[in-house]
C-alpha positions as CSV (number, residue, x, y, z in Angstrom):
1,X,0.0,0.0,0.0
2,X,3.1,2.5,1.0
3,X,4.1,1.8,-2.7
4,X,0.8,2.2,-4.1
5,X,1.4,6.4,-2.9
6,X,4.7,6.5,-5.4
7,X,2.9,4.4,-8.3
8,X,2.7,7.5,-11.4
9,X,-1.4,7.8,-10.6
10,X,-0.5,9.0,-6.8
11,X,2.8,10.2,-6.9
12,X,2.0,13.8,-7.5
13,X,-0.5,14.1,-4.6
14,X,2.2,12.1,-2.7
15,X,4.8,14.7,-3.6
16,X,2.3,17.4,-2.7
17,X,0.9,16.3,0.4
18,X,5.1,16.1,1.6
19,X,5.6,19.7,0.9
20,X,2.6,20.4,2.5
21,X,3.6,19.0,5.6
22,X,7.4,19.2,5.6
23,X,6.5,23.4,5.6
24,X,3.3,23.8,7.7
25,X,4.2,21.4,10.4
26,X,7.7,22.9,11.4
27,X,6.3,26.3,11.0
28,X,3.2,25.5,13.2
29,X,5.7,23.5,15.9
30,X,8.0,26.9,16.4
31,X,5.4,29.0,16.8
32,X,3.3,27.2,19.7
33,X,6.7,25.5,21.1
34,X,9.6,28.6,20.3
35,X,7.4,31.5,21.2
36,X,7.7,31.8,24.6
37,X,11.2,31.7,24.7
38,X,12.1,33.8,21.8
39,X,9.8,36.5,23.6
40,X,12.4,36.4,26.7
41,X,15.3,36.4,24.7
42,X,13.8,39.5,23.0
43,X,13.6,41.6,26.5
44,X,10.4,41.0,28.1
45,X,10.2,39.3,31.7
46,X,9.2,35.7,32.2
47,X,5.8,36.9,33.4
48,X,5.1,38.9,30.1
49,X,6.2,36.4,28.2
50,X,4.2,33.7,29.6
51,X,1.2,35.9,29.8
52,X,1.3,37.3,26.1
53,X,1.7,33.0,25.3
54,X,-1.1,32.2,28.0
55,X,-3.2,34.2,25.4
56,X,-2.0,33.5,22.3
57,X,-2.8,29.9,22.9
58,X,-6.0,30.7,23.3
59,X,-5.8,31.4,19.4
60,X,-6.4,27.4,19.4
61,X,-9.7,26.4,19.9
62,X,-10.6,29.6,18.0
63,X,-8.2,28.3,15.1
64,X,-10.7,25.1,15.6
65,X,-13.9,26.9,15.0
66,X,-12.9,28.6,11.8
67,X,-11.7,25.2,10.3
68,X,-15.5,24.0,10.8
69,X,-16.7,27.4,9.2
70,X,-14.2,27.2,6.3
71,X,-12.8,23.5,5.7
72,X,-15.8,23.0,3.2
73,X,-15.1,25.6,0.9
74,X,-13.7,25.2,-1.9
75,X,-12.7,21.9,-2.3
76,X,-10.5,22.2,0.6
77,X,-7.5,23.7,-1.2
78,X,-8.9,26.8,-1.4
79,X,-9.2,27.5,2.1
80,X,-5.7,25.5,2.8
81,X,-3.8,28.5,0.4
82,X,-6.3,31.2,1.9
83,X,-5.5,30.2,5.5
84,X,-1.6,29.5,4.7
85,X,-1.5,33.0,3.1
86,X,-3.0,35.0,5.9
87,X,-0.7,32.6,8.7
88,X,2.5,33.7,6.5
89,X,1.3,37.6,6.6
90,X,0.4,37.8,10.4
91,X,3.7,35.7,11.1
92,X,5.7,38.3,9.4
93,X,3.8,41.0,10.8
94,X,4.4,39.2,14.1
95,X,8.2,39.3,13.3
96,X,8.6,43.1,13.3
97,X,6.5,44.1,16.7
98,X,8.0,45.2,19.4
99,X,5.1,46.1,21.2
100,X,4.1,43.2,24.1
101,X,0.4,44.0,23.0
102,X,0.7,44.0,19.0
103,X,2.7,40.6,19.9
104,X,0.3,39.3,21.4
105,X,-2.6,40.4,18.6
106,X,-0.4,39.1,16.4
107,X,0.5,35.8,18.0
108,X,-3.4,35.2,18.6
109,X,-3.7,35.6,14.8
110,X,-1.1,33.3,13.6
111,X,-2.1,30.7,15.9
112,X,-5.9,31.0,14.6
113,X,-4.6,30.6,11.2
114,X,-2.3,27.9,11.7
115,X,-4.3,25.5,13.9
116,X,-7.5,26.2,10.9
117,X,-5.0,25.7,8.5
118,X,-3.6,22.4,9.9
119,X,-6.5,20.6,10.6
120,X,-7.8,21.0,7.3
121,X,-4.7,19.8,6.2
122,X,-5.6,16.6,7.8
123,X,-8.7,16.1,6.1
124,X,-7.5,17.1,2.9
125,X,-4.9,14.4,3.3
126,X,-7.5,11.7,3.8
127,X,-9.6,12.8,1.6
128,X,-7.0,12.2,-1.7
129,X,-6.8,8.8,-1.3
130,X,-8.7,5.7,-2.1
131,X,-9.9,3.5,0.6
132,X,-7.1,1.1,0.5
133,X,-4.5,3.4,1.3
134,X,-5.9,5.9,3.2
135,X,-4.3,5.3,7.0
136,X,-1.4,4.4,5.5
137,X,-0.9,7.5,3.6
138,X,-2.0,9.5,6.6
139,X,0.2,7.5,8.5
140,X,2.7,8.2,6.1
141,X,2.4,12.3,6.0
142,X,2.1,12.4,9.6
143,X,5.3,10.6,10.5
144,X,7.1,12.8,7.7
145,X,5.9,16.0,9.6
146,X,7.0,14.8,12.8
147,X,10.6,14.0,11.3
148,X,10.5,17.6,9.3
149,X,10.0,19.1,13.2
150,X,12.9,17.5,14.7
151,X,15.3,18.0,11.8
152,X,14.2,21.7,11.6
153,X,15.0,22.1,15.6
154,X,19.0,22.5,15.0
155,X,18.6,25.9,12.6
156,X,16.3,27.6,14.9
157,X,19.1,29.0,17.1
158,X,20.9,29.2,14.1
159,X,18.7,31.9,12.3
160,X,18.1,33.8,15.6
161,X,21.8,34.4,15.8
162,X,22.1,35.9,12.6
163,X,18.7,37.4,11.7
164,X,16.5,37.6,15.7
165,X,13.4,37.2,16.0
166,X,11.9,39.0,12.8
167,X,14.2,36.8,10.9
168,X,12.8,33.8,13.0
169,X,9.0,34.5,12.1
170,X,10.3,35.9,8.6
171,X,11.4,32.0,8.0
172,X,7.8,31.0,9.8
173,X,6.3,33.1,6.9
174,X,7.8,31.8,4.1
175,X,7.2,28.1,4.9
176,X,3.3,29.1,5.4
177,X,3.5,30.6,2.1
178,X,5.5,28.3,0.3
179,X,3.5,25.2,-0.6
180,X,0.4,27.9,-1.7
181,X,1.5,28.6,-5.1
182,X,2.1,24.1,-6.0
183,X,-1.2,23.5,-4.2
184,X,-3.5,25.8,-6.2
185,X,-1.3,25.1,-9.2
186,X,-1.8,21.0,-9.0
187,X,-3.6,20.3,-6.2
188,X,-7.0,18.4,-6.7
189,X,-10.3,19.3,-5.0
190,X,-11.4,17.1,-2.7
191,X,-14.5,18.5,-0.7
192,X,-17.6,18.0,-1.9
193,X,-17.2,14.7,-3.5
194,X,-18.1,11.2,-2.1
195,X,-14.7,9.2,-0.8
196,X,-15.5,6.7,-3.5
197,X,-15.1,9.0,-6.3
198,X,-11.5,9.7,-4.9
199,X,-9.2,8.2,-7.1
């Protein structure tokens, strides 16, 4: 079945799907795991930066709610390259406050975004595969996401030492907004149609 997601009917999906998630996933990881941090190292106290991230993360059952308003549009890409350009825009936004309160606006946004973005994502990625390779294929993306996040953990310090934090989120940004322009290029549409006309 693993095969079957490399065979030439699958293997642009497959190929899609993997940039998807090799982008979205680290970009999603440093802004929910990094933040608090990368607030401290930028000046603010402990408190302010574990209140400003106290509020933020409220951002995720909001980001929740608008996937169930918006996850049925458009065939699901739409709203994937919608939501992944307004993440990549607030997270550069985010980069260049200095403001504790436009931060923390900011932060709220991106997370809403992201988690909306993400867990449409995961639907999308059922949804464009047959029956017979479906968990594996999730399987498959899901485990590739998870390996994208640990590998992109040793350049994080890396890019705050030459570029701070605007260069941090800056790199946030363009992984949001990178996988956009290949998805609405070749991506199929998925919503809307029947799992068994998925082929």
């Amino acid at each position: 079945v693993l095969t079957g997601m490399f065979t030439r009917k699958y293997i642009g999906r497959t190929l899609l799907l993997m940039l998807l998630f090799v982008c979205i996933t680290p970009a999603g990881f440093l802004l929910t795991t990094w933040t608090t941090q990368l607030l401290k190292m930028l000046g603010f106290s402990v408190k302010e930066s574990l209140t400003a991230m106290t509020i933020i993360s409220i951002g995720v059952p909001v980001g929740c709610f608008l996937n169930s308003l918006v996850s049925d549009m458009g065939g699901r890409k739409l709203p994937i390259a919608a939501l992944g350009v307004l993440a990549a825009v607030t997270a550069l936004i985010f980069g260049g406050m200095k403001s504790l309160v436009l931060l923390t606006v900011l932060g709220f946004a991106v997370t809403v975004f992201n988690m909306a973005l993400n867990f449409t994502l995961f639907s999308y990625t059922a949804e464009s595969y047959p029956t017979r390779m479906r968990n594996t294929a999730t399987g498959f993306h899901n485990g590739l996401a998870r390996l994208s996040v640990s590998g992109s953990q040793f350049f994080i310090p890396m890019i705050h030492a030459s570029y701070g934090f605007a260069g941090i989120f800056t790199s946030v940004a363009v992984l949001f907004f990178l996988p956009v322009i290949p998805l609405l290029i070749w991506g199929q549409r998925t919503g809307g149609r029947s799992l068994e006309d998925i082929e």
